[in-house]
Every structure is written in C-alpha cells, then in structure tokens.
N, C-alpha and C positions, 0 to 999 in steps of 0.2 A: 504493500500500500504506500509506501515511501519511495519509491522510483516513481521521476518524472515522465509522461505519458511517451516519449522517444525510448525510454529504459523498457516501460512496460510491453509496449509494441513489440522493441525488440527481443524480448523473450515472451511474447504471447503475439507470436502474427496472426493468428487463429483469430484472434479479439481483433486487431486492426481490420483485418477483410469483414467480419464478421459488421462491424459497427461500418461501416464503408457502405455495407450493402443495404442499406436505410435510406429513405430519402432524407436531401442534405435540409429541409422545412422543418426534419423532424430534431433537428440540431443536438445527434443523440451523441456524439462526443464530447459537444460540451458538459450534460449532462453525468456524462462519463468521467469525465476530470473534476467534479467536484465530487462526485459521490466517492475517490479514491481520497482525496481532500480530505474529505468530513471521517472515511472507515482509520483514514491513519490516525486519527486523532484517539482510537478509540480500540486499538491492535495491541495492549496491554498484556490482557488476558485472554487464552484461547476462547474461554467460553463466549466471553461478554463478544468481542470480535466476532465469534459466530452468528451470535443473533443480530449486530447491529449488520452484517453483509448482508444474514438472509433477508429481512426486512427491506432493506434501500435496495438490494438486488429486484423483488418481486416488485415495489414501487415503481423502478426504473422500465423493465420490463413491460407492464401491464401499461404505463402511459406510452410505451411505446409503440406498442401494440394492438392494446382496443382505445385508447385515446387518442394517439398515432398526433401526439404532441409532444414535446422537452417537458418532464415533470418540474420543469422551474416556472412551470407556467399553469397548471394546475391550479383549479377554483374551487370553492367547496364544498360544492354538488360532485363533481369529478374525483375528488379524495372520499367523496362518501363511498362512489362509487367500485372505488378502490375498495374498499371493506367489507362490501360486499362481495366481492369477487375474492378476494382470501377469506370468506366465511363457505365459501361454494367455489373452488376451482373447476375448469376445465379438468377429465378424466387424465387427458393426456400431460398436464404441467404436476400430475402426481405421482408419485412412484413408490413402492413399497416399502424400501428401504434407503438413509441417506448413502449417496454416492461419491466417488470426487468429482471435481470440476472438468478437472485435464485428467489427461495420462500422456505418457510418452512414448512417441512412434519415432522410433530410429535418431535416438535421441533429441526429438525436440517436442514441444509441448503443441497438443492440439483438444479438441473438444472431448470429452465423454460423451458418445450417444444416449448412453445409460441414465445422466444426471438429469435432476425433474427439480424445481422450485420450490414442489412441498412433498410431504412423504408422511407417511400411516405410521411410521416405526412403533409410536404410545399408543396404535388402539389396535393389537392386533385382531380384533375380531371386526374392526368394520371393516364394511364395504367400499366406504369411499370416503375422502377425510373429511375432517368435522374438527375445528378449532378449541383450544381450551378455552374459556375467557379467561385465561390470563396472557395465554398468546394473544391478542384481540388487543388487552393495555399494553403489553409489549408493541404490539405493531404503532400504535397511537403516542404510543412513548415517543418512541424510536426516529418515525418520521416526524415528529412534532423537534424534535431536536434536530434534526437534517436539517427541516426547515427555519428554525430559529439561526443555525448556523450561516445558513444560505442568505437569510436576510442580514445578517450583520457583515457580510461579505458585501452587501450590494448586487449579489445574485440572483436575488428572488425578491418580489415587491412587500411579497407579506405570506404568512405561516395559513395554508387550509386549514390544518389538522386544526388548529386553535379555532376557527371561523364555523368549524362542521361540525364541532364540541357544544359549541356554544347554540349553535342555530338546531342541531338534532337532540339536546340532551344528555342522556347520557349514553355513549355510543358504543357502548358492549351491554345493552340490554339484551333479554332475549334469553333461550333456554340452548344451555352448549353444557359439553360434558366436564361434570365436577373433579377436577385434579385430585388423586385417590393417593394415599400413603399406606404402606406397609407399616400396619401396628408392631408395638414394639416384642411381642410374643412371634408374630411372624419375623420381624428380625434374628430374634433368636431362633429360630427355629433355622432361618437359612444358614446361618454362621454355622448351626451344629450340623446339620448337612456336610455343609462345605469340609468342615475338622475331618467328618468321615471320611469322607472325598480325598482329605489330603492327607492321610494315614501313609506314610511311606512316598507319597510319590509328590517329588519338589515342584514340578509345574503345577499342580494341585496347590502346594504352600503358596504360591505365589499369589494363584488365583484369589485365597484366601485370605493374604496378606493385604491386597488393595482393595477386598472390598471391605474387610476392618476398618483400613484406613478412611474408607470413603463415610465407613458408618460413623465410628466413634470421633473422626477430626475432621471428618469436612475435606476433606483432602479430593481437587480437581485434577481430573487425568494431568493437564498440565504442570501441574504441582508434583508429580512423580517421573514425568517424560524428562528426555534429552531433547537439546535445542541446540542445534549445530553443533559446534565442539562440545556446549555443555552438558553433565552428565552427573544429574544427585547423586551424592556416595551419601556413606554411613554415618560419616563424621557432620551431618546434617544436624542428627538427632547431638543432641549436648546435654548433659549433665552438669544444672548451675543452681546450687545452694537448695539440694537433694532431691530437685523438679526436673524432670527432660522436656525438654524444649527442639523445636524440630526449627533448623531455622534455613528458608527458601532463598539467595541469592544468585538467580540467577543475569548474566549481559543484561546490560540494557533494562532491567526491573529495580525497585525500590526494592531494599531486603525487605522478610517479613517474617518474625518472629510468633509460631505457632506453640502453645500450651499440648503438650502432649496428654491424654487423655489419659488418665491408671488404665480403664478399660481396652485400653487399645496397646499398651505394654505385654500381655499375655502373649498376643495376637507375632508382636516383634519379634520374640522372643523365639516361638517355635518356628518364624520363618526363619530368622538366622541358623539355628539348630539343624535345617534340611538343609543348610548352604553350609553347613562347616563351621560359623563361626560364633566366636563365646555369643554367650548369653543377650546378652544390650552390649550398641558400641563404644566403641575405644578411640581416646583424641587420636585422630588424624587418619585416622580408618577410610583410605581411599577405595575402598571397595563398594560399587554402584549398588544405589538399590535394589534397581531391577535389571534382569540379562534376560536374553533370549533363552528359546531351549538349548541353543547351540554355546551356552556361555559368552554370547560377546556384550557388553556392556551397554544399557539403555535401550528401553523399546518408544515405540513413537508413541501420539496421543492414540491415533487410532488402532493401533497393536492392545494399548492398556486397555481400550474401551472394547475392542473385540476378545479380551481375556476374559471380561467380567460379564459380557452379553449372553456367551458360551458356556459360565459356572452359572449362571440366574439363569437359561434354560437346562443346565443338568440337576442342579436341584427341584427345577420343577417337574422334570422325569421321574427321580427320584420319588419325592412327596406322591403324585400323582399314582404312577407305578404300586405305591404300598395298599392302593383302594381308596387312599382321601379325595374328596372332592375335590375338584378342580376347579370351582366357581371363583374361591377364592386364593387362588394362585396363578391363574391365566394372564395376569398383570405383571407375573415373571417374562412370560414371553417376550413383551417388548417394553421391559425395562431399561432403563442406563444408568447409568453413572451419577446425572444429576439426578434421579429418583430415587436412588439409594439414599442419594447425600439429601435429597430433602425428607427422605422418610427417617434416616437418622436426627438430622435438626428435628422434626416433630417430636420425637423420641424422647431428644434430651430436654424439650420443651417442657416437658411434664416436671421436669426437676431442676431444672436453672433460669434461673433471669434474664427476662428479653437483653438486657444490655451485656449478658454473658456469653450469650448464642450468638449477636449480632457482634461480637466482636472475632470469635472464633471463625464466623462463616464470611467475615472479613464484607461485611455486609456494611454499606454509607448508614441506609434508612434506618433509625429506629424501629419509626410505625410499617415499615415494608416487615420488617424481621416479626411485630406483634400480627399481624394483618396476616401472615402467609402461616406463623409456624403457631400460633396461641390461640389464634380465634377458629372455632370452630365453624 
C-alpha cells in the first residue's frame, strides 16, 4: 500500500491493464490512488488492514460497476444503495471460501480466477450470504472514514455515508444473523479434545498451542507469524518481577507488551515439552515459536489460520463422531481465529473488567469492548 502507483503497476501489471480497461469518464485510477492513500494509513495490523481493503475494495468496485461512476463522487441515495447490495450480492461476487488476490505464473503476479468480494466462510450452512450487523457498522464505519479522509484531502466535496445516516436513520436496521460465541464449557470442551488430539504427536501441540493462545490472550495470527526477515522466538515470553509477559516487537510496529494469562502457561509448557525444550523460556532463547512440519522457522498468517481451521473441524468430527449432536457445534465448521479470540474475550468477560479485557484485546473503545463482549 506504500508504493507509489508507477511501483505498484510495476509489480501488478495485471491491475494496470485491468483498470485501463474502464472507461476513462469513469476516472477509476484516480479512485485507485487514493483508496491505496487512505489503506496505507491503516496496514498496521493484518487484521484491521483486512477489513479496511475489503470494504473500500467492494465500495470501489460496485461504483464502478453498477454506478459506472468514480466513488469520489457518490450521493446519498447511491451509498445507500451500496448497502444494499453488500446486504444481497450478486451469486457470482460470492465465493465459498476467502481466497488470495494474485498468484504467481512464471514468476510474476496476475489475477486469481478463484477470488470473489464476499464469501460464506461464518455460515457454513447457508445458501447464499447474508451479512452480520456488525459487518453492516463495519462497512458504515469504514467508508465513513474513507470519506472523511477524502474530504480533508480536497478529494471528495463531502462524506455520503454521514448524509445517508442521517437522512435513512438508523442504517443497519433490519433482521441479519446474530454473531454467536462459543460458551465457555464449549471452550473447554474443544481445548480437551485438542490435549487428546495432541497426545504424542507435535503438529497436534502446535495446533493446540495457538489456539490457547488465541483463547486465553487474545493473541492475532499476526501476533504469532513471521514478517519478512522477522520471526517470534521464545525469548518473546519474559519473566519480570514473577509475571510473564509476552512482548511483540516487530519492523516497523510500536512494541507491545502482553500480560501472559496463568491459564494459558499450562498450554506453553506442554508445547515446549513436544519441541524438546525446558519447561517456560530462557533469556535469549532464539528459538521461533512456530516451525513448519519440516522444522524451518515461522509459518505465515495464512498457514496459522489454516492450522486452527483444520483442528476446529477435527474436533468437531470428533465430538460429533461420539453421537452428540451436532446442532450445537456446526459453528466449528466455519470458524476462525477471530471467533475463537472473541469467544475467549466473552469468556473472560464473565470475570474481568471491561477496562481489563479492553486493554489485553488491545482494543481503543471502551464502550466497543462493553457493547460486543458484556452486553448480552
């Protein structure tokens, strides 16, 4: 998102032809160079970067497409319109599962066939998607800050999202599917699975190592992966005045000192044990968190997140398999990472203080943190 648009072409001439091939009325390059403007400002954290793409991506797209205008120009009937169309896609901008963007052919970067705008992954038994409302305020969020950004640039005359709030009310009314948490009995229940699971065999520890981590600290694929040279070791975790503290410093990021959880020490403990090494680590312990099955050091975001997609569907083989129902475990299927970590926050919700939770899950909002994880 930090390469100037001659950098970006040059390594994605695919997006060059691609945006070329638009009429020049619809002025979608320029559109194009600010939405990279606005995403750099905002390429911190994998996560948050992932929703602020997908959002300005689908914005960008749909005014290109069925408005067949520059969304810097956009009114707000047109932006409503928008929200209507990410509450109800096209069959075909949906796909089953999230995909990558690119791939590489003969070493250079060109389009995925396969990649789709929105995708089912959190419901696997529908049919066709259907938005949470809390995606709906993300979306509203998201492009309301595009566009606040745009106006203060002198790019855009004034904010829809603000204009369509105001003129429609309140603009995630309406009946959408209620964001569900694994209680904290089902938590326990998949961690004791997993221990089974990981009786003797290290890629099982592993499996079960990060999603501890995910449950008892809040801990983001990103907060575990390698980022070009860099690469978490041991010597992460620290031991200062009889508390471990887990502390993230990676390029280019503010450090940030994490509270180790007691609950999630057990969990450390016996995955070192399958790796060979003492008990909890030791100053200077350059030994990476995580390795592949092949032993080489660091897996990427999407490796971590397909380790623990692949243990939350064998648990629920498992569970299922013994004769329990499966009503209430089907929600394993297409679970992730941040469902674990919000079903953990819910979890520790019931025993710690909003400004406890909200500081560990490294969260700005107060009332975002009481709003999502205390109020029923």
């Amino acid at each position: 998102m930090v390469l100037d648009l001659e950098q970006y072409y040059a390594r994605y001439p695919c997006v060059a032809a691609y945006l070329k091939s638009f009429s020049t009325e619809h002025d979608v390059e320029t559109d194009f160079k600010w939405g990279l403007r606005f995403l750099a400002r905002h390429n911190r954290t994998l996560g948050t970067f992932g929703n602020y793409r997908a959002f300005v991506e689908r914005l960008l797209l749909w005014s290109w497409f069925f408005a067949e205008k520059s969304a810097l120009t956009l009114n707000r009937d047109q932006f409503g319109q928008f929200i209507s169309f990410c509450k109800k896609p096209p069959s075909n901008w949906v796909g089953a599962a999230p995909t990558p963007r690119f791939i590489q052919d003969d070493g250079n970067w060109t389009f995925n066939v396969g990649w789709r705008p929105f995708d089912i992954r959190s419901q696997p038994e529908a049919d066709s998607y259907r938005p949470f409302t809390g995606t709906l305020r993300q979306i509203h969020s998201i492009c309301s800050s595009f566009y606040n950004f745009l106006h203060a640039e002198d790019a855009a005359a004034f904010n829809p999202v603000a204009a369509s709030r105001s003129h429609n009310g309140n603009a995630e009314s309406g009946i959408y599917p209620v964001r569900s948490f694994l209680t904290s009995d089902q938590l326990c229940r998949v961690l004791r699975t997993l221990e089974r699971r990981a009786a003797g065999k290290p890629t099982d520890e592993r499996a079960l190592f990060i999603v501890a981590a995910t449950v008892f600290m809040y801990l983001r694929a990103a907060d575990l992966a390698n980022s070009g040279e860099y690469c978490p070791s041991m010597d992460c975790f620290v031991l200062e005045g009889g508390k471990w503290w887990l502390v993230l410093d990676a390029p280019g990021t503010l450090p940030e000192r994490l509270a180790v959880n007691p609950k999630f020490l057990p969990y450390l403990k016996r995955y070192r044990k399958s790796r060979g090494l003492s008990p909890l680590p030791e100053k200077d312990e350059g030994v990476p968190i995580l390795e592949t099955n092949y032993g080489r050091p660091g897996l990427s975001v999407r490796q971590i997140r397909d380790i623990v997609q692949t243990a939350l569907r064998q648990v629920h083989a498992d569970i299922t398999s013994a004769g329990e129902s499966s009503e209430h475990w089907n929600v394993l299927l297409g679970s992730s990472l941040r469902f674990l970590r919000d079903s953990g926050a819910r979890s520790g919700a019931q025993t710690r203080k909003p400004a406890e939770l909200q500081q560990d899950l490294r969260i700005t909002s107060i009332a975002y943190t009481y709003g999502r994880y205390y109020r029923e």
